[in-house]
N, C-alpha and C positions, 0 to 999 in steps of 0.2 A: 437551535440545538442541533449537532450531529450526530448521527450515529457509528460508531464504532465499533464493528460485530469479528470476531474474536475466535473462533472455536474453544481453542489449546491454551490461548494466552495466559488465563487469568493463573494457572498454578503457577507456572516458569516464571509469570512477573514480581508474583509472593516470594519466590523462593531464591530469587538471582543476586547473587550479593557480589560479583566480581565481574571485570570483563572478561575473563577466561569461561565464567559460568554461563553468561551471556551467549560467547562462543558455541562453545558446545550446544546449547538448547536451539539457535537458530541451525544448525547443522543435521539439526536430528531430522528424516526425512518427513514429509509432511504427510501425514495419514498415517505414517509408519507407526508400529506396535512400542517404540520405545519412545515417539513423542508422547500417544498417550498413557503407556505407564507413567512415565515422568509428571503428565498432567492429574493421575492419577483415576484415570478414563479405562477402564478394562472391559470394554461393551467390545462388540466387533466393527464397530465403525458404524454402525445401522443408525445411529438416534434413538432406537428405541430404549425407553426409559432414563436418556439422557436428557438433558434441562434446554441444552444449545439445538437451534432447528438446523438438520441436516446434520446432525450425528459431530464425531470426534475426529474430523479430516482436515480444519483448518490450519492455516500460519499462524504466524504470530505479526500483531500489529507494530512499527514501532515507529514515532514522533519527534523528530527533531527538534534540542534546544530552540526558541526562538519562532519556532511554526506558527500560522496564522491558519484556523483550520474554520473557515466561518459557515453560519447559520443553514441548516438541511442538509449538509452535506453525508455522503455514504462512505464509509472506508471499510469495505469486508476483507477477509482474507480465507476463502473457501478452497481456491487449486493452490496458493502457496504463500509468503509473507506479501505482507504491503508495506513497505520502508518508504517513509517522508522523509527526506533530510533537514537540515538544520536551516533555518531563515527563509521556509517556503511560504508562500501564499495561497491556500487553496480557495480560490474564492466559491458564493455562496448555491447553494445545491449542487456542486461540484461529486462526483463518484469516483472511484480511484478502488479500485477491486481485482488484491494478489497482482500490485503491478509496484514497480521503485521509481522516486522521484528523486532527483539530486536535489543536493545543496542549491540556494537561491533561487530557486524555481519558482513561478509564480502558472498554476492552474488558474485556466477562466471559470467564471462562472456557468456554469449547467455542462462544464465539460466532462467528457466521460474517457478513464484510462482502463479499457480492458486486460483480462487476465493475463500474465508474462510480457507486458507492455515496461518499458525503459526511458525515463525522461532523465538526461543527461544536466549537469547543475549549470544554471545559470540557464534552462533554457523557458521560452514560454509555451503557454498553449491557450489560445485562442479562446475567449467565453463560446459556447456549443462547440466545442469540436470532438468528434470520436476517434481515440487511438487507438485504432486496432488491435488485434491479440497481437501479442508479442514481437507490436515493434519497437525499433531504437531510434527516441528522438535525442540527436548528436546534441553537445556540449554549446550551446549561444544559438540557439535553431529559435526560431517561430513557427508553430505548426498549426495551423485552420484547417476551419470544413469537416464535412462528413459524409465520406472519411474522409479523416485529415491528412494533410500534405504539408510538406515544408514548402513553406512560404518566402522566405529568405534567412538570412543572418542577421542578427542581433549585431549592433554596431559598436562599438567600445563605448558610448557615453550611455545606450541601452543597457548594456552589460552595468 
């Protein structure tokens, strides 16, 4: 089983019936007074007496058609959203915490994507490797190690 931990989501996902509505709610700043009004959250951000641990400050989660999201794996979204794109692989006890993966991506297993990190579609990432805070791994990259580095290009029959 994975986990998928949430702050703000669970109202905006009840309540989002368009992609304009969609729009707007991921737009709305994260921590900000008008996500959690909208979530329906009017604490000052403390947690206290709130249900979710670490109070009303998260993103929102959100999972691509077609995602492979396998067994332990962690998906938070506490400094900002965590967006999985569409036909990715996360493989298993994989962590991916307020960071965006593209389209066709395939995460290794026990890999770790910290907070404001960018995986570009179609690219890999390495079983164990750590991607830093807030970096950009480019469109067809392989990325190892810890920390991680690019390793080469994905080769068109890779791709």
């Amino acid at each position: 089983k994975a986990i998928l931990k949430s702050d703000v989501a669970a109202y905006g996902v009840n309540t989002i019936h368009s992609a304009e509505e969609e729009e707007r709610w991921k737009s709305l700043p994260v921590g900000g007074y008008e996500r959690k009004q909208d979530a329906g959250m009017l604490d000052a951000g403390s947690g206290i007496g709130h249900p979710t641990i670490g109070g009303a400050n998260g993103g929102g989660i959100y999972v691509g058609e077609g995602t492979n999201i396998q067994d332990a794996c962690v998906v938070t979204s506490y400094e900002g959203h965590s967006s999985i794109g569409k036909y990715v692989t996360v493989g298993h006890g994989a962590h991916i915490h307020s960071a965006t993966v593209g389209d066709e991506s395939l995460i290794g297993m026990g890999a770790v994507l910290k907070p404001g990190c960018v995986v570009e579609s179609q690219s890999f990432i390495a079983a164990g490797a750590v991607i830093e805070r807030g970096c950009v791994v480019n469109s067809g990259e392989i990325w190892g190690g810890n920390p991680a580095k690019k390793l080469r290009e994905l080769t068109a029959e890779e791709k």
